[in-house]
C-alpha positions in Angstrom: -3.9 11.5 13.5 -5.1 9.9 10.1 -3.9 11.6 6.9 -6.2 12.1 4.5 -6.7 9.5 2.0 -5.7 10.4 -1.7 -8.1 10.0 -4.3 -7.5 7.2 -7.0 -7.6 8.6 -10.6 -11.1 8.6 -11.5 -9.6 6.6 -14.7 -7.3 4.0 -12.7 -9.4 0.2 -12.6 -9.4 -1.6 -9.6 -8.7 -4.7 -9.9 -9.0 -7.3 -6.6 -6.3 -9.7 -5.4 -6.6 -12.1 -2.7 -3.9 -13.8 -1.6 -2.9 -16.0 2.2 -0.7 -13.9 3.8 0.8 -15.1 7.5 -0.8 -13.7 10.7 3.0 -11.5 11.2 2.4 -10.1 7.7 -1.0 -9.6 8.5 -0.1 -7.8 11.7 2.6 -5.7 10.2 0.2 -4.6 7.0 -2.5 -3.5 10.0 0.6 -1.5 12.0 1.6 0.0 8.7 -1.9 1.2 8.0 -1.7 3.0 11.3 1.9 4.1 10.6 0.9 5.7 7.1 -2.4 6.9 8.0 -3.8 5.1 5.8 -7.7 4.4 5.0 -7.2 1.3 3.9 -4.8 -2.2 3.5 -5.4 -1.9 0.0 -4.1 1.8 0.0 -0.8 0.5 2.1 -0.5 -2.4 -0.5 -0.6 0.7 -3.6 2.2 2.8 -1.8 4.3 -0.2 -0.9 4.4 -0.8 -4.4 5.2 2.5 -5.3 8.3 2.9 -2.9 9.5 -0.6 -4.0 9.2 0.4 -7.7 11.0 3.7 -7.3 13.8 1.9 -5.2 13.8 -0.3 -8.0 14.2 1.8 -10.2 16.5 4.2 -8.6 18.9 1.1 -7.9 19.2 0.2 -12.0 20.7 3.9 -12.3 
């Protein structure tokens, strides 16, 4: 069952990016979306980035 989504900060600005990606990531980005619940590739794409930075962040400590 689909989590909700969470809203953006009504003061964030979306910016677009489109970039070639290969049909396995492409696949893997739509299993994820299922996986996460997600509304959106775009909203899979914002939390991937916030996990990597954390991991990043957590692995300078």
């Amino acid at each position: 069952m689909p989590r909700p989504a969470k809203a953006t900060s009504p003061k964030a600005k979306l910016k677009f990016i489109n970039v070639p990606v290969t049909n396995e990531t492409a696949t893997g980005l739509t299993h994820l979306k299922e996986a996460m619940g997600a509304s959106s590739q775009g909203e899979v794409i914002e939390k991937m980035v916030r996990i990597c930075l954390a991991i990043e962040t957590a692995a300078k400590k």
